[in-house]
C-alpha positions as a Markdown table, in Angstrom:
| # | Residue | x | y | z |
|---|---|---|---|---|
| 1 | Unk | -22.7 | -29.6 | 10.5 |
| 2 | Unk | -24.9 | -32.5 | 11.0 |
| 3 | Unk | -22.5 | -33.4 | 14.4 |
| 4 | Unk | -24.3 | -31.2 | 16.1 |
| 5 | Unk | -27.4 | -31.4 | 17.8 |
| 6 | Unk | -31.0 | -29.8 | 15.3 |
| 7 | Unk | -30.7 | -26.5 | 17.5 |
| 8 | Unk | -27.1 | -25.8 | 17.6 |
| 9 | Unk | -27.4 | -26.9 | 14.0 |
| 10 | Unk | -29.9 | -23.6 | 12.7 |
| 11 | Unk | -28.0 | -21.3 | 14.5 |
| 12 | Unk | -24.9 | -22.3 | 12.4 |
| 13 | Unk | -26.5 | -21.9 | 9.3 |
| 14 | Unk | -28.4 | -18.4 | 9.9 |
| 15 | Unk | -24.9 | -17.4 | 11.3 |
| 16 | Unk | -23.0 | -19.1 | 8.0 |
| 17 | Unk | -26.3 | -17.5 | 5.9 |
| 18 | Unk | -25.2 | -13.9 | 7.0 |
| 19 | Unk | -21.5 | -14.4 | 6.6 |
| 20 | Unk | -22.0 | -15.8 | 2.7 |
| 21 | Unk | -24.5 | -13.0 | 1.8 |
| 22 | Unk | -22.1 | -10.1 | 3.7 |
| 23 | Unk | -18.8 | -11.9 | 1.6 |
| 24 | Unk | -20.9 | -11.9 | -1.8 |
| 25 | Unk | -21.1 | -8.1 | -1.4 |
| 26 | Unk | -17.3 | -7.8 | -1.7 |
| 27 | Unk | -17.2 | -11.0 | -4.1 |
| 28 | Unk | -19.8 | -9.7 | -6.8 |
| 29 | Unk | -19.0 | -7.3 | -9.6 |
| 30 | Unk | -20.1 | -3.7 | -8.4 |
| 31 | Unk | -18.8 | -0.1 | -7.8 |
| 32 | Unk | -16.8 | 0.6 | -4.6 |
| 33 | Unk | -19.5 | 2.9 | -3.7 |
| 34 | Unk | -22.8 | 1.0 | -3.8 |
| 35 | Unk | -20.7 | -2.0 | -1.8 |
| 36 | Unk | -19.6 | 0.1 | 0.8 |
| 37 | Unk | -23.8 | 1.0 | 0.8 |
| 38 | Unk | -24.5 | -2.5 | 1.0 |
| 39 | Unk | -22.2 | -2.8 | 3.9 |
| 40 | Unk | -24.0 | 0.0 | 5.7 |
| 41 | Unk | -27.2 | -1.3 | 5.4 |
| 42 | Unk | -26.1 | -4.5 | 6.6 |
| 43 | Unk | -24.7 | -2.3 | 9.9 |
| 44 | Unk | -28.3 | -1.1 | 10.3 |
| 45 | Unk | -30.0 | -4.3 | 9.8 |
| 46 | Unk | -27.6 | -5.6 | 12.6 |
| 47 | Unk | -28.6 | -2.6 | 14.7 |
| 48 | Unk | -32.2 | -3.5 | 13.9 |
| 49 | Unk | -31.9 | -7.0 | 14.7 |
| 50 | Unk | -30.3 | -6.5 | 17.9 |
| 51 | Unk | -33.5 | -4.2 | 18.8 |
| 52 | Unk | -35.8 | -6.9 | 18.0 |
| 53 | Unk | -37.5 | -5.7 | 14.9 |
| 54 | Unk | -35.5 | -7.2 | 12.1 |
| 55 | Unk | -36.9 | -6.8 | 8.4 |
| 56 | Unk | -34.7 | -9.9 | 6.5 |
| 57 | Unk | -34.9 | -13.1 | 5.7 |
| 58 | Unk | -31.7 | -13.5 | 7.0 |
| 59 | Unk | -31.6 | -11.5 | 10.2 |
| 60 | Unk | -34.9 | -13.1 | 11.3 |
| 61 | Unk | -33.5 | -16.4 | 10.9 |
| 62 | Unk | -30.7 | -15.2 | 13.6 |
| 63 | Unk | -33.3 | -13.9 | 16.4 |
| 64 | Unk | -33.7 | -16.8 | 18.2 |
| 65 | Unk | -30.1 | -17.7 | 18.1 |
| 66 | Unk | -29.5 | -14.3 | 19.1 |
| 67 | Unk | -31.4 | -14.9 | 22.5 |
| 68 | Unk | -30.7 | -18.1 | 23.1 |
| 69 | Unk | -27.2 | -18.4 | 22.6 |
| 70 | Unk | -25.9 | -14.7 | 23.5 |
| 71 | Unk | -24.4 | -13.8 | 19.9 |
| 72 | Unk | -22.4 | -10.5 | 20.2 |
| 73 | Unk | -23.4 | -7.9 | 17.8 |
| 74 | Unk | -19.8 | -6.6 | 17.9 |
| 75 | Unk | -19.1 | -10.0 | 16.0 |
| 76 | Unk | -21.2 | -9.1 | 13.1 |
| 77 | Unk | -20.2 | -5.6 | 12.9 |
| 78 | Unk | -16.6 | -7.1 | 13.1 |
| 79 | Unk | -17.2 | -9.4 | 9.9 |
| 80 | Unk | -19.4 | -6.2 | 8.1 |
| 81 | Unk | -15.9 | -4.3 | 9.2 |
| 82 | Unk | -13.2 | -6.6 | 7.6 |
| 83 | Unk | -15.6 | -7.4 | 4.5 |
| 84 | Unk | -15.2 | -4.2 | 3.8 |
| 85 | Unk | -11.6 | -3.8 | 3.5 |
| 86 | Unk | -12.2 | -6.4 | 0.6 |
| 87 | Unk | -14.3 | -3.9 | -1.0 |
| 88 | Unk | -11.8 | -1.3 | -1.6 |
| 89 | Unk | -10.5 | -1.2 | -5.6 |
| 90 | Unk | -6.8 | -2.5 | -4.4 |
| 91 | Unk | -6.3 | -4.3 | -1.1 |
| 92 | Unk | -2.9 | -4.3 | 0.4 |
| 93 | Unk | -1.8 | -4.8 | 3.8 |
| 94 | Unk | 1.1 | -3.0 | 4.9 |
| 95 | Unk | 2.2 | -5.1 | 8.1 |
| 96 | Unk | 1.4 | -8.2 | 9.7 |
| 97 | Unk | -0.3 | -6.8 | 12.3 |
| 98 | Unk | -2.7 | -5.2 | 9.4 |
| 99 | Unk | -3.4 | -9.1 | 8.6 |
| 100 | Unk | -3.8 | -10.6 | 11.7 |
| 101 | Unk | -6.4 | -7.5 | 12.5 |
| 102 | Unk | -8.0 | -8.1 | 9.1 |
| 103 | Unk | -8.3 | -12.4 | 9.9 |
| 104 | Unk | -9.8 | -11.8 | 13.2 |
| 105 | Unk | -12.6 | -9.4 | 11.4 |
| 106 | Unk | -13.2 | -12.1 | 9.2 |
| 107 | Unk | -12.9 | -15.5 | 10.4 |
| 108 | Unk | -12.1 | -15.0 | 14.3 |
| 109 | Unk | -15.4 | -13.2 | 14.9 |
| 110 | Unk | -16.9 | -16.3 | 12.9 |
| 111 | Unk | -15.0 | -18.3 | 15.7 |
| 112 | Unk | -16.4 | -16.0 | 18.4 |
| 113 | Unk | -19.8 | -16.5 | 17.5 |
| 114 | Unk | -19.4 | -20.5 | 17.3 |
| 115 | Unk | -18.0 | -20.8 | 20.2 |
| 116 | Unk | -21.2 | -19.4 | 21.7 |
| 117 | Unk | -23.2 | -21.6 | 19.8 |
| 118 | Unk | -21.0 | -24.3 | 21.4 |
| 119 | Unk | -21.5 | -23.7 | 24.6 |
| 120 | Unk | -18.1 | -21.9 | 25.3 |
| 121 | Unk | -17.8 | -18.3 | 25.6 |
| 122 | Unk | -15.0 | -18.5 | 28.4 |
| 123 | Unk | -11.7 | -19.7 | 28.6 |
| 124 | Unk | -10.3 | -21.2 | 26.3 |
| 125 | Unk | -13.2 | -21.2 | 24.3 |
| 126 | Unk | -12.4 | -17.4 | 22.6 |
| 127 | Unk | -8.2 | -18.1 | 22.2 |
| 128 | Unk | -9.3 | -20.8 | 20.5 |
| 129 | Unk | -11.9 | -19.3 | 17.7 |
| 130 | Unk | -8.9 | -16.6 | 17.3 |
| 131 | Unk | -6.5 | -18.6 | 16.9 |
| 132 | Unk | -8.4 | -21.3 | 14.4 |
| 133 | Unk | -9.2 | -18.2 | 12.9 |
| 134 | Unk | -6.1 | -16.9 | 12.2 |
| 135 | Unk | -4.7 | -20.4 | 11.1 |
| 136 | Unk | -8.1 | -20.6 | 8.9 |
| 137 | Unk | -7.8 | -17.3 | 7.0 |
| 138 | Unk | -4.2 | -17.9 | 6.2 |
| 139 | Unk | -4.1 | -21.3 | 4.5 |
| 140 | Unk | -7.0 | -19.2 | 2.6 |
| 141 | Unk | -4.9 | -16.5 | 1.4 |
| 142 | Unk | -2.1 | -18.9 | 0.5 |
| 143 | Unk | -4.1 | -21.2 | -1.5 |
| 144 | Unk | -6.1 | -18.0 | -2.9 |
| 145 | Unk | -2.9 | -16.1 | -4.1 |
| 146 | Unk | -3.1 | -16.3 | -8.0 |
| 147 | Unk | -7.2 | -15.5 | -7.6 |
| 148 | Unk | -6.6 | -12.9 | -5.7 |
| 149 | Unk | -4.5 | -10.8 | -7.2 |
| 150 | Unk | -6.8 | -11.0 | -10.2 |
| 151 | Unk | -9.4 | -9.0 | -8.2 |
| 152 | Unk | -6.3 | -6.6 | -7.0 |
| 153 | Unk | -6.0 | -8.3 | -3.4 |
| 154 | Unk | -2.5 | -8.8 | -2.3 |
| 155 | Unk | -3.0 | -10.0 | 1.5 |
| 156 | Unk | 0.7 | -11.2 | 1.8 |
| 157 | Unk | 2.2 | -8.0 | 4.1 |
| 158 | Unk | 4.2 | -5.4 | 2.8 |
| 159 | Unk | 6.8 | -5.4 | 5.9 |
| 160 | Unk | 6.7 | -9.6 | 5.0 |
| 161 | Unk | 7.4 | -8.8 | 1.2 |
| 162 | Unk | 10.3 | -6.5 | 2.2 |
| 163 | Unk | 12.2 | -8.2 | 4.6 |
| 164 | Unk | 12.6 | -11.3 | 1.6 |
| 165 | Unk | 13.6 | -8.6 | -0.5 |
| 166 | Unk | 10.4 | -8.1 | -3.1 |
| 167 | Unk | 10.5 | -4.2 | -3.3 |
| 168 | Unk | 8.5 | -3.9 | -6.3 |
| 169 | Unk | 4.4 | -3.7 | -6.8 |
| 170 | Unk | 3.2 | -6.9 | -5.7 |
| 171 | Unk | 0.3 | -6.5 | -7.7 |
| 172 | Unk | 2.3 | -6.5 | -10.8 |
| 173 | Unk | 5.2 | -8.4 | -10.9 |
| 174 | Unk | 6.3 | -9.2 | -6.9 |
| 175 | Unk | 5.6 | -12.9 | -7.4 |
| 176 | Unk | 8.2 | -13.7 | -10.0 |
| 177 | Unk | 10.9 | -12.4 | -7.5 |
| 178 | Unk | 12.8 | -15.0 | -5.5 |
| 179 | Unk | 12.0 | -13.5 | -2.4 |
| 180 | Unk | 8.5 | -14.1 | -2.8 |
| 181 | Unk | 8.1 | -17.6 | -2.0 |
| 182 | Unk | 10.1 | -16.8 | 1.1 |
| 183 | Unk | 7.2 | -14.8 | 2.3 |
| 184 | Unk | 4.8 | -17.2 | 1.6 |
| 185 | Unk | 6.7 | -20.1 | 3.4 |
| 186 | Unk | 7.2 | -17.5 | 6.3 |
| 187 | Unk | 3.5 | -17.0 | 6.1 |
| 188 | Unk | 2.7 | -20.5 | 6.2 |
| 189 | Unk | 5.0 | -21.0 | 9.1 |
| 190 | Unk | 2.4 | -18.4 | 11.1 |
| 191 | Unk | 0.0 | -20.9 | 10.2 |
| 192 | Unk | 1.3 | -23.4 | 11.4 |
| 193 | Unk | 1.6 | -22.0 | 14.4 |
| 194 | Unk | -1.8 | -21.1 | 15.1 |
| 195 | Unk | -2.7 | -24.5 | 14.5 |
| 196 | Unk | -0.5 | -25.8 | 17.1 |
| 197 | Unk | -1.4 | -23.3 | 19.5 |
| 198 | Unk | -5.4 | -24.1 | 18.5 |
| 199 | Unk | -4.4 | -28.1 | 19.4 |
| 200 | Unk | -2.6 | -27.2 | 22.8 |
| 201 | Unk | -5.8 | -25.5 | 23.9 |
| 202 | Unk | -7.8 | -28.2 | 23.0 |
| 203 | Unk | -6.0 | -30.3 | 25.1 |
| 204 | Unk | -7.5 | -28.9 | 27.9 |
| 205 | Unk | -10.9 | -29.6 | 27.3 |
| 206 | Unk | -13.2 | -32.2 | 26.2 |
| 207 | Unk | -12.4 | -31.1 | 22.0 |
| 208 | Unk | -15.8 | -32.9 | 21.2 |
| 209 | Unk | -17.8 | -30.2 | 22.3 |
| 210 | Unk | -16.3 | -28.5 | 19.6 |
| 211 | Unk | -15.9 | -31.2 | 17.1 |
| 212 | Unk | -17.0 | -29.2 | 13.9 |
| 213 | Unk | -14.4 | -26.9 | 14.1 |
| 214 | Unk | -12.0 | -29.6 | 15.1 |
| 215 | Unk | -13.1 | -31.4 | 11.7 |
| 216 | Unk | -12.5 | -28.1 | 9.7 |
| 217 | Unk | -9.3 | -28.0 | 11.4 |
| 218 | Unk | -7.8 | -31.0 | 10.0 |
| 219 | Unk | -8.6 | -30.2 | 6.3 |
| 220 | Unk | -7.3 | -26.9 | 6.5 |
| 221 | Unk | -4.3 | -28.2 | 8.3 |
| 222 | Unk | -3.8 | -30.8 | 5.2 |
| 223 | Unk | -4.6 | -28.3 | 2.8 |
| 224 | Unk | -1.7 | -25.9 | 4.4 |
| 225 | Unk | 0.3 | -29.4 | 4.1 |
| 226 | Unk | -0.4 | -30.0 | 0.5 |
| 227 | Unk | 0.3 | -26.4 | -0.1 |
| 228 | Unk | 3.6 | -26.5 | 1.2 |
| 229 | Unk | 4.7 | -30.0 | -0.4 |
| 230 | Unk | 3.9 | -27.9 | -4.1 |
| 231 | Unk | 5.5 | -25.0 | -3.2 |
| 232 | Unk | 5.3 | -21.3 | -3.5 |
| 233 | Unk | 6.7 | -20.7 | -7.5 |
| 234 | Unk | 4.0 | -23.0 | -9.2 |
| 235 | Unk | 0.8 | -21.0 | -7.8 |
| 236 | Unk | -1.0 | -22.3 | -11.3 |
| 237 | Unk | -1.0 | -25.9 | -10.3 |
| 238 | Unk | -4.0 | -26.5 | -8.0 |
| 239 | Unk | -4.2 | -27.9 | -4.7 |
| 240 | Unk | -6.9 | -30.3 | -3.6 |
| 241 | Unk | -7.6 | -32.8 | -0.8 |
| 242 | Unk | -8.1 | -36.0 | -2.2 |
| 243 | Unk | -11.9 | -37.3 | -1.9 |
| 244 | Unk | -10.5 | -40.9 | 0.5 |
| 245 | Unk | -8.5 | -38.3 | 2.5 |
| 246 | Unk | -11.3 | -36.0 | 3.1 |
| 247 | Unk | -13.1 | -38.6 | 4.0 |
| 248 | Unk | -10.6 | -40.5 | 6.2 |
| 249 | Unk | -10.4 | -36.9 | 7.9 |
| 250 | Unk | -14.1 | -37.0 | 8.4 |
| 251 | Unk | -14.2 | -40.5 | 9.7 |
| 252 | Unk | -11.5 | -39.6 | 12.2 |
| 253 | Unk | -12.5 | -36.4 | 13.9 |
| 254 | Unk | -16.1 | -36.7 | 12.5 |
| 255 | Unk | -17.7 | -40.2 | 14.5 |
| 256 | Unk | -14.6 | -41.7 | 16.3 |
């Protein structure tokens, strides 16, 4: 964060301030019913904010990126909207579509509102934050696997699941059958693919302007790579970037 200039830089945290306090909602033990609540509140705090009169801590931290940066409310309704599917007691997504719906709720609309920050609402600026986005939230849900399916998540899609044969409750036993790592390799492959679409568009600007999300690029990429080199049927081995790497990453995409 500190590559960008002091101004750009507070509107990135008030913006990364909302997101962690909307994801703890889901995150934090709690009834369905009082998140969903907490969600709605959140919608009319956005709604309040948006009208000039906001009443948190957080919210008044975002007016004057608000104004001077263009933010689209639709964006934080959008991450309110797919924080909540996280909030239901079992979280399943039936097709890939359902996913790729879910990731641009979650980390596209991040993207969206970045890219303002940045200084590129228009083309390529928004293909980009979706596609990053996408890329982003699925090296998540494929290092997250084990985790989440503690907490009753399963975000690897049903149609996915079926067409490597695992029939049975992914929540319960899908990730002993053989197909399973199928789908996750298949997954990772969609990946992949976002982030080579993300670098074609870069291409055709001047990628510094968005450096930051170019850094967070290349460790997700590598963590997607070291996910892939361990493999799908050992989820309890962890998966880490190495600290020289990180920083090698860093140095490269971070000063040069």
């Amino acid at each position: 964060m500190k590559l960008l200039p002091a101004e750009q830089r507070r509107a990135m945290y008030a913006i990364y301030a909302f997101c962690r306090e909307v994801d703890d909602i889901a995150d934090e033990p709690g009834a369905a019913g009082d998140k969903r609540r907490a969600l709605a509140a959140w919608r009319e705090e956005i709604g309040r904010l948006y009208d000039g009169e906001p009443r948190w801590l957080t919210t008044r931290a975002l007016v004057g990126p608000v104004e001077r940066y263009a933010l689209p409310r639709r964006e934080f309704l959008a991450i309110i909207d797919g924080v909540e599917t996280d909030v239901a007691p079992t979280v399943l997504m039936p097709r890939r579509e359902d996913l790729l719906s879910y990731c641009r709720k979650v980390a596209g609309a991040v993207g969206m509102l970045s890219i303002h920050v940045f200084g590129m609402p228009r083309h390529p600026g928004p293909r980009i934050a979706e596609t990053m986005g996408n890329a982003f939230q699925l090296t998540n849900i494929l290092r997250d696997l084990r985790d989440d399916a503690a907490l009753e998540r399963v975000y690897v899609p049903l149609d996915l699941l079926r067409e490597n044969g695992v029939v049975t409750n992914p929540l319960h036993d899908g990730f002993a059958h053989p197909g399973f790592p199928r789908a996750c390799a298949a997954l990772a492959d969609s990946a992949r693919g976002y982030y080579a679409e993300a670098e074609r568009l870069l291409a055709e600007i001047q990628w510094r302007r968005l450096r930051p999300a170019v850094l967070m690029m290349a460790l997700y990429r590598e963590l997607l790579g070291r996910l892939e080199r361990r493999g799908w049927t050992r989820l309890d081995e962890p998966v880490r970037i190495l600290r020289a790497r990180k920083a090698w990453i860093v140095l490269r995409y971070g000063v040069f």
